[in-house]
N, C-alpha and C positions, 0 to 999 in steps of 0.2 A: 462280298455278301452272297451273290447270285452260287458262289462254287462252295460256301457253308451250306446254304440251303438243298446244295445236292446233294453233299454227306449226309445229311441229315436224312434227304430220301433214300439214298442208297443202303444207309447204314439202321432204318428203323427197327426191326428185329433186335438187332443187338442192342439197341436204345433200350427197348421196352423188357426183351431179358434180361439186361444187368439190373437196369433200372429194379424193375419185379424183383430178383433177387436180392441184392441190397434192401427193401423196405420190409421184404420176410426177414432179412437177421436184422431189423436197426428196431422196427414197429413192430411191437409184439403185439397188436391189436388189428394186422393183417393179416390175420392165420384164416383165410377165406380162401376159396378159390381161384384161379388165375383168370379166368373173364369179370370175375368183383374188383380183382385187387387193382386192374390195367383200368374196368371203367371208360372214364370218357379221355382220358391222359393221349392215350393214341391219336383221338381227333385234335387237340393242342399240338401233338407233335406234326401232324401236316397242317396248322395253320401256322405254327411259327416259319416254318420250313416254307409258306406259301407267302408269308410277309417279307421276309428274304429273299427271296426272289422277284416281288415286286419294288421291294425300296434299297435303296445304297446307302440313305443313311436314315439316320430317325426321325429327319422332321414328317409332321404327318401322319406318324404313325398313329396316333390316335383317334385318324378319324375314317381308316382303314375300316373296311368291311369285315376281314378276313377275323381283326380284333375286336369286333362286336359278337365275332363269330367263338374268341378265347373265351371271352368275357360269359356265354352261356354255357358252354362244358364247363367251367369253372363251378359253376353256380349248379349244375348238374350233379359234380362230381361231390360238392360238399352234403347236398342234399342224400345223395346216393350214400355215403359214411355215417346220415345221422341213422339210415336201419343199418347198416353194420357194427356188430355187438362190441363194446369195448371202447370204441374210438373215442377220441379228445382231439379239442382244437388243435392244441400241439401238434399230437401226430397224423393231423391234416397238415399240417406246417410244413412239419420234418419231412411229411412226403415228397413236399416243391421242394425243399433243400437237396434231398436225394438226386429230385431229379434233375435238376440244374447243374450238379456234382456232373452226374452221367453226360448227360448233353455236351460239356466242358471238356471233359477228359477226350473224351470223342475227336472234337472239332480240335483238340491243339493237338493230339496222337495223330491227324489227318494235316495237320499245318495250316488250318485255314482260320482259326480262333485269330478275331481282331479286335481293335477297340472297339467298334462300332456295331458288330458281332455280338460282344460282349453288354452291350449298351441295351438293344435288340432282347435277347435272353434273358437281363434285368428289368427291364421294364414290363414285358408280359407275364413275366414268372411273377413278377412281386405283385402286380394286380391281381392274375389268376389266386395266388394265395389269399389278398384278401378279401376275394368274392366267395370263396371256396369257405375261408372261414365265416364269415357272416355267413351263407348259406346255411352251413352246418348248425349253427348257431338258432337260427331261426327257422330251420325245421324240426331239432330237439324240444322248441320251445312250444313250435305248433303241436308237436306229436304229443307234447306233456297238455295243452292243451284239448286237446280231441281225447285224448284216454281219458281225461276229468270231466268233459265234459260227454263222455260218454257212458261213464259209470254214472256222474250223477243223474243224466235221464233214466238210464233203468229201474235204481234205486226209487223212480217216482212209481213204477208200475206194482210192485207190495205191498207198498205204501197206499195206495190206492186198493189193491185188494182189499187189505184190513181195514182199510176204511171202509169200504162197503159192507163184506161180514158184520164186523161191530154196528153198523148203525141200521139195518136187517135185523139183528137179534133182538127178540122180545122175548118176556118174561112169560109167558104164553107160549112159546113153544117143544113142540115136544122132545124127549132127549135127545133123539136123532140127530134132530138138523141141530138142537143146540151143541150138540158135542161136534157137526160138517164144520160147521158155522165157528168155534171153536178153534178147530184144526188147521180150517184153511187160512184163519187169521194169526194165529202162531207160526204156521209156514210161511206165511209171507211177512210177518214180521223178523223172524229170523236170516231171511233170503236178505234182508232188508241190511241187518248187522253186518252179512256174510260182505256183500257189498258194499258196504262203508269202508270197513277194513281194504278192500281193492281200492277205494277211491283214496284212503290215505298212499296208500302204496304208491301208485300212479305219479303222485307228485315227486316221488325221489327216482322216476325210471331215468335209464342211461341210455344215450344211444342205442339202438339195434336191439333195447328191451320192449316188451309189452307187461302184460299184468302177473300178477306169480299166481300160479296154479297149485293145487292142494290135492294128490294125486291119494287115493286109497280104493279099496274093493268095495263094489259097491252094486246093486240092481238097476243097469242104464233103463230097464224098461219102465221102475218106478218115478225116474226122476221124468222122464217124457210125459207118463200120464200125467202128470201131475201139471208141465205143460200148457199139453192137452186140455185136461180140466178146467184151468182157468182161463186160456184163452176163450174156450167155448163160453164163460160168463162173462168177461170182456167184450168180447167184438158181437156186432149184429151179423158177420157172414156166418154161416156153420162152416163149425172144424172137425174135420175128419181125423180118425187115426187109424191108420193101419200096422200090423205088427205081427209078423210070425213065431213070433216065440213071445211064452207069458212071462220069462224070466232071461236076462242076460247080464253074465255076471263077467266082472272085467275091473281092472285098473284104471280107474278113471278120476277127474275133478267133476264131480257133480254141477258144481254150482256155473263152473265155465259151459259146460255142454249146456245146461236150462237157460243160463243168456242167450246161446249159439241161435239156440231152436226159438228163443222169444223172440230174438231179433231178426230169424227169418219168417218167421209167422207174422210179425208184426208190418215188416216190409210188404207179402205178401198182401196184409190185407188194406195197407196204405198204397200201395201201387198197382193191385190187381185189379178187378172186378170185383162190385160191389154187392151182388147179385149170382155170383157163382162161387162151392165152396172151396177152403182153403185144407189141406191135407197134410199131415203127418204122414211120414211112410217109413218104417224101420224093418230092415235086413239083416239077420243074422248070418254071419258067414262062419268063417270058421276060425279064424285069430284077427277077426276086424269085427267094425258093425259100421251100416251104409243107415244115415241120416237122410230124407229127400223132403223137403215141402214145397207143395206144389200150389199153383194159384193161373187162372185164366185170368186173360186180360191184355194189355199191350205191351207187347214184348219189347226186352232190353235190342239195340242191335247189334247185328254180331260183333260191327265193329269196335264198341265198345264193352264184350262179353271179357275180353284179354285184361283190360285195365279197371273193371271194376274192381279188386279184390287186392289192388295197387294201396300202397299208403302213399300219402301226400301225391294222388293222379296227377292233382292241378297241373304241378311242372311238365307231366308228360304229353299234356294235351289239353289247348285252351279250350276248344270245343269238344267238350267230355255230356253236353247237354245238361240232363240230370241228375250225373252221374255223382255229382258233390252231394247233392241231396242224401244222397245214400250213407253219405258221413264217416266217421270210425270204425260203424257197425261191421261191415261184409270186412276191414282188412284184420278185427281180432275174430272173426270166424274164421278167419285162415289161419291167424295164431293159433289159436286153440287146437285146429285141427291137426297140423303141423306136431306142436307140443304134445298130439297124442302119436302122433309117429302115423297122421296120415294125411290125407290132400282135400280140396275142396273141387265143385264140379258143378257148370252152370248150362242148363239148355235151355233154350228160349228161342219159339217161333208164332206165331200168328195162328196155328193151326193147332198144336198140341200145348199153347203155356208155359209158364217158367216151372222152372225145377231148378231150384240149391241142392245140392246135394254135397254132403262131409261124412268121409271115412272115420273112424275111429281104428285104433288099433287097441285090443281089448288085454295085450301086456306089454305093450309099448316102454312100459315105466316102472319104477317098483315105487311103492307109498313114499311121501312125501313130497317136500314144497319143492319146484325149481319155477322159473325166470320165463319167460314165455320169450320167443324174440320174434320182430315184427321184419319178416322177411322181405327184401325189394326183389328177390326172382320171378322170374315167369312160371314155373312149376309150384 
């Protein structure tokens, strides 16, 4: 057992090469990159490898530390496959099968494959696969969750608009405000449709999907005002906007960027100061546009600046504080920004305030609909 588990160490590289190669020709839904596709599989292969070397035969083994230790990269790595696009339970499967394949061919090419060896290999492999699939399983379901239950909070803030416009209007007033008055409650009732339609959506997403995006040319600067606008009749803080250019014209999903900026305004003014204003800030560059709002108040800490914009944090950190508070919101602002071909960006201190900040890429895309995907990297 003790001279498998050295093959094992000795020979990791070529475990996790072959391995890796076989699951690109077998799983067409690992077409990712090679630190996604390996994941948490590498630390499995030093705890099996570490189990072998503690035990000669199986009994026991289940109440091994090192297998409490399978038992969480399991449950990692399923989770990890439910944001990588494409994936199925299956080919969370088929992955263990591969790599059990590999492990096998190894240790009897080496002369060291035994019964008990063999007993070893089956036992963590066949757990590891179904913690990895329930994982996977129950974070598709969570994410199909938090996208429904994220669109449908939005869809309350429109709705709410129009309701105010309409019950404001009186017959008495003059055509101005009745034509504002008018406008702003067709715009928000339409915002209102536009998101239903996402919220239907939401319920058929797949793995490593988020909400579909409706890509056309369009004036970023008008959909912000507009923002703008209504925030500033919503909330009691003042909202600032700032903007160097009166017009910016690009390939964009309108309705995705107005959530983006609602839902950092809104976080703004539910977690900033209540008493200090909250800011739009928009940059024209020159084939992008820089998104910023800003808010005084008590800052995120750094240490959790990395994993706010994570989906599904929970697994990565039990003491994440607040940070669940922040809900779906901040990881489909990094969808969105992504799907526009740019990145998201967060400062936060005690002396200068937070600041979100999301690039835009202004031809990132050509018109029409694609798939947003809800990325687990760090970038």
């Amino acid at each position: 057992m003790r001279l498998a588990a050295e093959i094992i160490k000795q020979n990791s590289n070529r475990i996790m090469d072959d391995w890796e190669r076989a699951v690109k020709l077998e799983i067409e839904a690992s077409n990712i990159s090679s630190l996604a596709v390996r994941n948490q599989l590498p630390n499995l292969l030093d705890d099996i490898s570490e189990i072998m070397t503690r035990y000669d035969d199986f009994k026991g083994i289940h109440k091994h530390e090192e297998y409490r230790e399978i038992m969480k990269n399991s449950l990692d790595h399923g989770r990890h496959r439910a944001t990588s696009s494409h994936y199925t339970v299956k080919q969370i499967l088929k992955e263990y099968v591969v790599f059990h394949r590999v492990l096998t061919e190894i240790l009897i090419e080496h002369s060291v494959y035994t019964k008990e060896v063999g007993i070893i290999l089956k036992y963590t492999l066949e757990n590891a696969m179904l913690n990895s699939a329930s994982s996977f399983s129950d974070s598709l379901q969570e994410m199909r969750e938090k996208l429904v239950g994220t669109l449908a909070h939005d869809i309350r803030t429109p709705i709410s608009t129009a309701y105010f416009a309409l019950d404001i209007l009186h017959h008495g007033d003059s055509e101005e405000r009745f034509q504002n008055l008018k406008n702003m409650g067709m715009k928000s009732l339409e915002k209102s449709l536009e998101l239903l339609e996402g919220l239907l959506d939401a319920i058929s997403v797949q793995a490593g999907e988020g909400i579909t995006l409706n890509f056309e040319e369009i004036d970023l600067v008008k959909e912000l005002k507009w923002v703008y606008k209504e925030a500033s009749q919503i909330f009691t803080n003042e909202i600032g906007f700032k903007c160097d250019s009166e017009k910016i014209t690009g390939i964009f999903d309108g309705t995705a960027v107005r959530r983006v900026i609602e839902n950092l305004v809104t976080n703004a003014v539910k977690y900033g100061s209540h008493s200090t204003p909250v800011t739009i800030m928009v940059e024209d560059k020159d084939d992008h546009v820089i998104i910023k709002v800003h808010n005084y108040g008590k800052p995120i800490a750094r240490k959790n600046q990395s994993e706010i914009f994570k989906f599904l944090n929970r697994a990565r950190s039990v003491q994440t504080g607040n940070l669940e508070s922040w809900g779906m919101g901040l990881t489909l602002v990094k969808s969105v920004a992504q799907a526009h071909g740019g990145k998201v960006g967060l400062e936060s201190d005690e002396e200068h305030g937070t600041t979100f900040s999301i690039s835009l890429g202004k031809k990132s895309n050509s018109p029409g609909k694609i798939r947003a995907e809800l990325n687990y990297s760090e970038n």
